[in-house]
C-alpha positions in Angstrom: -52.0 18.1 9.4 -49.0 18.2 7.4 -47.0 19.5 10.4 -48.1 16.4 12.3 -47.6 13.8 9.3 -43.5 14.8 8.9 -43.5 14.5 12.9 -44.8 11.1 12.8 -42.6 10.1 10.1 -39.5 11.4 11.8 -40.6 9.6 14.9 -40.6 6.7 13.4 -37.0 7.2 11.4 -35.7 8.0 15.1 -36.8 5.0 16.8 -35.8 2.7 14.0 -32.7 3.8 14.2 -32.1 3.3 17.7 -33.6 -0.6 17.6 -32.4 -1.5 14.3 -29.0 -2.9 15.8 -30.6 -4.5 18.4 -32.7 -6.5 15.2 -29.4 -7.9 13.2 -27.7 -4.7 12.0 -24.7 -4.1 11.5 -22.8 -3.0 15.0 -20.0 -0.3 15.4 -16.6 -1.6 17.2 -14.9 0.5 19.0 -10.6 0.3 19.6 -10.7 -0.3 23.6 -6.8 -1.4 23.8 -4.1 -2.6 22.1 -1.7 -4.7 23.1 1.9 -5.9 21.4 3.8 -9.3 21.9 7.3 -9.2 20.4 9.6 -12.6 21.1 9.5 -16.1 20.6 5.9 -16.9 22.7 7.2 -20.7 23.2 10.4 -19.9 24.3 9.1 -16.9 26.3 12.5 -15.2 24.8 11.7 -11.1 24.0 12.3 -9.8 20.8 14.4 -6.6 19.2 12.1 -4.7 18.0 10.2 -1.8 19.5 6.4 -1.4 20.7 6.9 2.5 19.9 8.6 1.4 16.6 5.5 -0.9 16.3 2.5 1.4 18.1 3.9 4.6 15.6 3.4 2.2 12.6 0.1 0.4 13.4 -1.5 3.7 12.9 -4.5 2.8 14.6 -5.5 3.9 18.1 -7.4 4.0 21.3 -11.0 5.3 20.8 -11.6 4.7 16.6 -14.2 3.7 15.9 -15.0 1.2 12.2 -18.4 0.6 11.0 -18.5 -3.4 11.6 -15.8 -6.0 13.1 -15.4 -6.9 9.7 -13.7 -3.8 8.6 -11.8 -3.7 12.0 -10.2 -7.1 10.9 -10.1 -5.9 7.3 -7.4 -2.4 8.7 -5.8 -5.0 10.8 -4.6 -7.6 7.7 -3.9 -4.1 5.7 -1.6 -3.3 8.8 0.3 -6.7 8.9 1.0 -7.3 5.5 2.1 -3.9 5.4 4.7 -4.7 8.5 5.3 -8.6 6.4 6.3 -6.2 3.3 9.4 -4.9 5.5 10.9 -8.6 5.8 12.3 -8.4 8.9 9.5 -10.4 11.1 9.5 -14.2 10.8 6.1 -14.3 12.1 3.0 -11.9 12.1 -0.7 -12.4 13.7 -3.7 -11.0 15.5 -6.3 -12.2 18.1 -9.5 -9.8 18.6 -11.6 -10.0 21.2 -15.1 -8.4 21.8 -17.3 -7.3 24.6 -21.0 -5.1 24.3 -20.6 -1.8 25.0 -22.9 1.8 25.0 -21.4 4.6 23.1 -21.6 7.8 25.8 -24.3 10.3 24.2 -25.6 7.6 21.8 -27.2 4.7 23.0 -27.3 2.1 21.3 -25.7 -1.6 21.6 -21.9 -1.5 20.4 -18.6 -3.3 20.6 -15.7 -2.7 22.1 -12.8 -4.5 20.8 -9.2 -5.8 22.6 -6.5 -6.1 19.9 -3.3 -8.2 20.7 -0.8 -8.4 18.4 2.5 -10.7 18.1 5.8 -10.6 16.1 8.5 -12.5 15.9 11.7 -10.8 14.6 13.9 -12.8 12.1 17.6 -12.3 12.2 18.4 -8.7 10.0 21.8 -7.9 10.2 24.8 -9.4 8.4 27.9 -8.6 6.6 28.6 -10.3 3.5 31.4 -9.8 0.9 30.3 -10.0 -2.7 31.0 -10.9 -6.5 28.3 -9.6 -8.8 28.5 -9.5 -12.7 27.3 -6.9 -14.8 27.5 -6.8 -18.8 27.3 -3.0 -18.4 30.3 -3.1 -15.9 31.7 -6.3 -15.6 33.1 -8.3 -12.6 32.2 -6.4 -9.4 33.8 -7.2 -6.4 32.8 -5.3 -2.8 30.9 -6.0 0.0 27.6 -5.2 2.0 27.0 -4.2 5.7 22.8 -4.1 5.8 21.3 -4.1 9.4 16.8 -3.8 8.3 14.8 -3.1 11.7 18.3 -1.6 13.4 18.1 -1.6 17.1 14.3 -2.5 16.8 13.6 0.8 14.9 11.9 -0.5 11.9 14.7 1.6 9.9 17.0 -0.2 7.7 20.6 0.7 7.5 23.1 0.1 4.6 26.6 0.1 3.8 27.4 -1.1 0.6 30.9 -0.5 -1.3 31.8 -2.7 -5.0 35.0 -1.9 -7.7 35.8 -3.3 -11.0 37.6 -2.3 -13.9 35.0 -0.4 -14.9 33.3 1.6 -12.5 33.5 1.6 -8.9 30.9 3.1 -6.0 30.5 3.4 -2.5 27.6 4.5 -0.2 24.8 4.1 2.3 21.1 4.3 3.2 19.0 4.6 5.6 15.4 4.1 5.5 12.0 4.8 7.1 13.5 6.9 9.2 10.8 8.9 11.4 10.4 12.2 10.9 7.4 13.6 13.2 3.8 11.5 11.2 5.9 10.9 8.1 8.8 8.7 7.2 12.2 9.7 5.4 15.0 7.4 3.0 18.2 9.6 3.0 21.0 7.9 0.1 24.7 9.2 -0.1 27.4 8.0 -2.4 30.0 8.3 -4.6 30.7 6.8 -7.9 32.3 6.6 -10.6 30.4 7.0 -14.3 31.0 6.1 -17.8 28.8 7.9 -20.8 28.6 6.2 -24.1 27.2 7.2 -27.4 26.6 4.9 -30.1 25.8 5.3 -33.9 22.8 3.1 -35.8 25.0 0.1 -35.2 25.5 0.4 -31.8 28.8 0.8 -32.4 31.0 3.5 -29.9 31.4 7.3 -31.3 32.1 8.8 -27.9 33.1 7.8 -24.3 33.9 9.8 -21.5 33.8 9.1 -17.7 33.3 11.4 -14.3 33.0 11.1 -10.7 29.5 11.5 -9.6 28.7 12.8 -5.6 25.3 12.1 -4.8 23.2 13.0 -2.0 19.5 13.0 -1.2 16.0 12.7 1.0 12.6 11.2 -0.1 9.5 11.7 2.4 6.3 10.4 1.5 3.0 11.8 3.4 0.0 9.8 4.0 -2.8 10.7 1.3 -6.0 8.7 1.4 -6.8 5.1 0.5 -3.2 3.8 0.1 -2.1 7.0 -2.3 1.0 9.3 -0.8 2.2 12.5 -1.8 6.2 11.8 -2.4 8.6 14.8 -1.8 12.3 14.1 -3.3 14.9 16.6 -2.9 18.5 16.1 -4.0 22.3 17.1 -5.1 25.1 16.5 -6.8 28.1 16.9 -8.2 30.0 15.5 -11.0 33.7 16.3 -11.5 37.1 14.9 -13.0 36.3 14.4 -16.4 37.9 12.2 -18.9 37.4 11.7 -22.0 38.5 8.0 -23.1 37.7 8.0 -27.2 35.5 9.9 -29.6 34.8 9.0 -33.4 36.4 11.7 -35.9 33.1 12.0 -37.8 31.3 12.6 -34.6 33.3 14.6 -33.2 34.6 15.6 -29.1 32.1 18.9 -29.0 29.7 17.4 -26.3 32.7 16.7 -23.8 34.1 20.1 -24.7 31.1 21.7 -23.1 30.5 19.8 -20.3 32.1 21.3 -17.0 32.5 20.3 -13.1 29.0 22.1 -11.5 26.9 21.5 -8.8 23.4 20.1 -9.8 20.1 20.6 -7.6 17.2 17.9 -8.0 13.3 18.4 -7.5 11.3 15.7 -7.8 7.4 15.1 -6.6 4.9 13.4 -7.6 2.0 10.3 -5.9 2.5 6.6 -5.5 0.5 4.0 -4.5 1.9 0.9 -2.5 -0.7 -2.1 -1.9 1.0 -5.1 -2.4 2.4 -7.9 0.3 4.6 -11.0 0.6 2.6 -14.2 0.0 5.8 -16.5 1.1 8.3 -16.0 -1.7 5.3 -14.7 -3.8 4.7 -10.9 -4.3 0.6 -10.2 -4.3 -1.0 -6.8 -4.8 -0.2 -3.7 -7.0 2.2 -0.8 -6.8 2.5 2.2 -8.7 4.1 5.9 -9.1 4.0 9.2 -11.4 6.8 12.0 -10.4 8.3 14.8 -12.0 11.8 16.6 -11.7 13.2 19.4 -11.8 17.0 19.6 -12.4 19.2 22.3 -12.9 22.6 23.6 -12.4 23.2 26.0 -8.8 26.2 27.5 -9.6 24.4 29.5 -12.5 21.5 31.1 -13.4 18.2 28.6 -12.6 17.7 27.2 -15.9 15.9 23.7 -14.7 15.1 20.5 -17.2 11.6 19.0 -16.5 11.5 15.6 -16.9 8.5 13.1 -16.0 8.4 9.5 -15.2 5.7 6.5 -14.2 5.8 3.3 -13.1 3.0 0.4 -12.4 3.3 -3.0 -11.5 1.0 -5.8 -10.6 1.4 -9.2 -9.2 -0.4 -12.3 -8.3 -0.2 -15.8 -7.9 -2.7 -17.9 -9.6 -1.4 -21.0 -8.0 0.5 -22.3 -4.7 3.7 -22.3 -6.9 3.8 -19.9 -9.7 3.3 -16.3 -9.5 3.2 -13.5 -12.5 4.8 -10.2 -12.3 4.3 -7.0 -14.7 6.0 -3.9 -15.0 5.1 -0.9 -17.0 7.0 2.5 -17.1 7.7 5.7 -19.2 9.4 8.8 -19.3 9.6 12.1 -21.3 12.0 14.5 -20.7 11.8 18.4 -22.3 14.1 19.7 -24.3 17.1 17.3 -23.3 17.5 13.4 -23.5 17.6 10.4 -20.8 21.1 8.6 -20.6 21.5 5.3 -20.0 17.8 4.0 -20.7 18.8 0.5 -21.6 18.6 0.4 -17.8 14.6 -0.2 -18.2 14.5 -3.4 -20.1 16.5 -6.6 -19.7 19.1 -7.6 -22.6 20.4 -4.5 -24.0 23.0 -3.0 -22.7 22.2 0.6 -20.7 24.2 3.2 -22.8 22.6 1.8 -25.7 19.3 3.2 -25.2 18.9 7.0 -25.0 16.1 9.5 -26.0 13.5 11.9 -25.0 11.0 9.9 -24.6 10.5 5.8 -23.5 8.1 3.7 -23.0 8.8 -0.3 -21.8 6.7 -3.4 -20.5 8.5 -6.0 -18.2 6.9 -9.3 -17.9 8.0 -12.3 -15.8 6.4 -16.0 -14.8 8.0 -16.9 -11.3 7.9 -20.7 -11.1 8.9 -22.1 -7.0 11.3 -25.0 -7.9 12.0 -26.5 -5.0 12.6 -25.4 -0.8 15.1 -26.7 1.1 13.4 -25.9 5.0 15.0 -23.7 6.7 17.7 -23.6 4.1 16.9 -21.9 1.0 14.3 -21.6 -1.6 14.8 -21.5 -5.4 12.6 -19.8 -7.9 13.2 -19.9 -11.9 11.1 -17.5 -14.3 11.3 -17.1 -18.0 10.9 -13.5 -19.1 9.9 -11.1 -21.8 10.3 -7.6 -22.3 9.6 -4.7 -24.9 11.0 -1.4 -25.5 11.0 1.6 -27.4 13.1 5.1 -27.4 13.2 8.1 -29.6 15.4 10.9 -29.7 15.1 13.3 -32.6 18.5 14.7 -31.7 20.5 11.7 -33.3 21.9 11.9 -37.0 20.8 8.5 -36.9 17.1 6.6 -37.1 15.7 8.5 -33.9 13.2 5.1 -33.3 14.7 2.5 -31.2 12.6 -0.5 -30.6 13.9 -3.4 -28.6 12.1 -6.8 -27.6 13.5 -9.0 -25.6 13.6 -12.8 -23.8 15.4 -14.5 -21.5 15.4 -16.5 -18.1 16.0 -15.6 -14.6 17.2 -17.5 -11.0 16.2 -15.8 -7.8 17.8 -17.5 -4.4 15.7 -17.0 -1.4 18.0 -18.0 1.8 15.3 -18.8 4.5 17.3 -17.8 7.6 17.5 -13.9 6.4 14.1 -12.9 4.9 14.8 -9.7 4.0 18.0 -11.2 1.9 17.7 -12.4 -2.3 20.3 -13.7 -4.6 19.0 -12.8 -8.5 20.7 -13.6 -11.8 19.2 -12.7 -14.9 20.0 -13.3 -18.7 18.3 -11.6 -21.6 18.9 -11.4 -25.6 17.7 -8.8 -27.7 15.4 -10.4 -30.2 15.9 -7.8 -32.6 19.0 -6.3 -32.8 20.6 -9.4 -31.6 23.5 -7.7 -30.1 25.7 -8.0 -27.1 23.1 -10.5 -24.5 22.8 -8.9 -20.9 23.6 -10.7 -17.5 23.5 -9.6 -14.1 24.0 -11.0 -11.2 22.6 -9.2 -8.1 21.3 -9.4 -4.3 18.5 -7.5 -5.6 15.4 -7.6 -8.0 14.6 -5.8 -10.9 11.2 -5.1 -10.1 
């Protein structure tokens, strides 16, 4: 009897099962074909880029399968606000089409789905000379070959090369390059770098300056909802030292013991990217934790460990504002990180250094006006906070900065993948030397 009752009961489960769709449940979709339209449609003029630059990114296929059209169309805006985050397409959108289908060895009512897809591509490549300012550095004068989605790849390419009186640096890049499922950014330059120590008065007790050759390779692998394993191996050199003043109280000894040696990087760590461009507008989240190891080659392996994270969030609350956060940190064992002024807006880098730092970047981007198909302006007031220590200064080994200021970021319409960004900040506290740059780039 009780043999009987469990076989009813599974008879039952099996056949409501295999009706239920056909009653208002929810129904499968199946990918049946996908199909890419890269050009102008009206002008029935093709475009640069690449289906198999395009088909290798869409990471979605013939044959999968999602649980309702609804989470088909939910992969498919992931997918194109991912390729609207690589602003190089003027235009992005999707058409799905359905049909009723039976799954082989299953049947019950599916759909199958048609996916068509169009871009438009947006002009990428230009060569522009350039005069950027820099309270670290001063006047910087150089120029900057950048060709994003080169021949249709979906890699960017970029040659950049700038010289002042003091500092000067050339190099290049080249991103998302394809390496088998994964994706690589290779960097290589050469630069010239000043190191600065400063007493509880931010006044100078030691300068000294190097050459600095630089080369290295980031892959990130695919890990599961949005999260990516990053793998960051690197080199370089420093050599030609100079030693430009010292304070007779501090003394010369740390240039004395520093030498020309080749030094290997490590670093690895998880990030999560999951943000898009709304217009002008950032919208989403994006975050990473890494750690490094760096040590000298031409020696016994003696490495410094050092850890760092990063987390920012945007949105935009109404058609013409949006509000951006950044929050980072690092610690770094048994040795000190140079140059963290670098963090926070209005203080100067080299005044900030320590083992340990945390920070909090705030801005309020406001759209002032658009000049169609000109230009766009935004303006933002900003606000920042900061705090170092180093318990290997003679001095108070706190540092605590807090900052405010105002910033101007140029959006040229014709060259999306192209901003002009000045930025001016005062330290609240210390009320010392006010920080501006001017740069084709932003700070977060």
């Amino acid at each position: 009897m009780k043999r009987c009752s469990l076989l009813s009961l599974f008879t039952f489960l099996l056949i409501s099962s295999l009706f239920g769709q056909e009653s208002g449940g929810v129904q499968e979709v199946r990918v049946g074909g996908i199909n890419f339209f890269i050009g102008e449609e009206e002008e029935q003029r093709a475009g640069l880029t690449r289906e198999k630059a395009l088909r290798k990114f869409f990471q979605m296929k013939i044959g999968d399968v999602y649980e309702s059209p609804e989470k088909l169309e939910k992969e498919l805006e992931r997918i194109t606000q991912d390729l609207n985050s690589q602003q190089v397409f003027k235009e992005i959108s999707f058409e799905v089409s359905y049909w009723k289908e039976n799954l082989p060895l299953f049947p019950r009512e599916s759909l199958g789905a048609h996916i068509s897809i169009h871009v438009e591509d947006s002009f990428s490549l230009y060569l522009l000379p350039s005069v950027t300012y820099d309270s670290n550095l001063g006047m910087l004068y150089g120029g900057n070959f950048a060709y994003n989605n080169a021949f249709g790849t979906l890699t960017n390419f970029n040659l950049k090369g700038y010289g002042g009186t003091e500092t000067w640096k050339v190099g290049g890049t080249w991103e998302n390059v394809p390496i088998h499922l994964f994706r690589a950014d290779l960097a290589l330059s050469c630069e010239e770098v000043t190191t600065r120590r400063v007493d509880d008065n931010d006044n100078t007790v030691l300068e000294y300056s190097n050459l600095l050759l630089d080369f290295n390779m980031r892959v990130d692998f695919p890990i599961v909802g949005g999260w990516e394993l990053l793998v960051k191996p690197g080199i370089y050199l420093p050599f030609n030292y100079e030693l430009d003043y010292y304070d007779d109280d501090y003394g010369r000894g740390e240039f004395d013991e520093l030498a020309t040696v080749s030094t290997g990087t490590f670093t690895w760590g998880i990030s999560h990217t999951d943000y898009f461009w709304e217009e002008n507008f950032r919208v989403g989240i994006e975050s990473e934790l890494a750690m490094t190891l760096e040590g000298d080659l031409s020696s016994d392996w003696e490495p410094l460990l050092s850890l760092e994270a990063g987390s920012s969030a945007f949105y935009r609350p109404l058609p013409f504002l949006g509000m951006g956060h950044h929050v980072s940190g690092f610690y770094v064992v048994d040795g000190i990180r140079e140059e963290a002024g670098v963090y926070i807006r209005g203080v100067l880098d080299y005044l900030m250094y320590g083992e340990w730092g945390i920070f909090l970047n705030n801005n309020i981007d406001v759209r002032a006006f658009t000049i169609p198909p000109v230009l766009e302006l935004h303006v933002y007031p900003l606000f920042d906070l900061g705090m170092v220590y180093n318990d290997n200064t003679p001095y108070d080994p706190y540092d605590y900065r807090m900052t405010a200021g105002f910033g101007l970021t140029l959006f040229p319409l014709f060259l999306q993948s192209l901003q002009m960004n000045i930025e001016y900040g005062y330290d609240l506290i210390n009320k010392g030397t006010p920080e501006l740059t001017i740069k084709s780039e932003l700070f977060f």
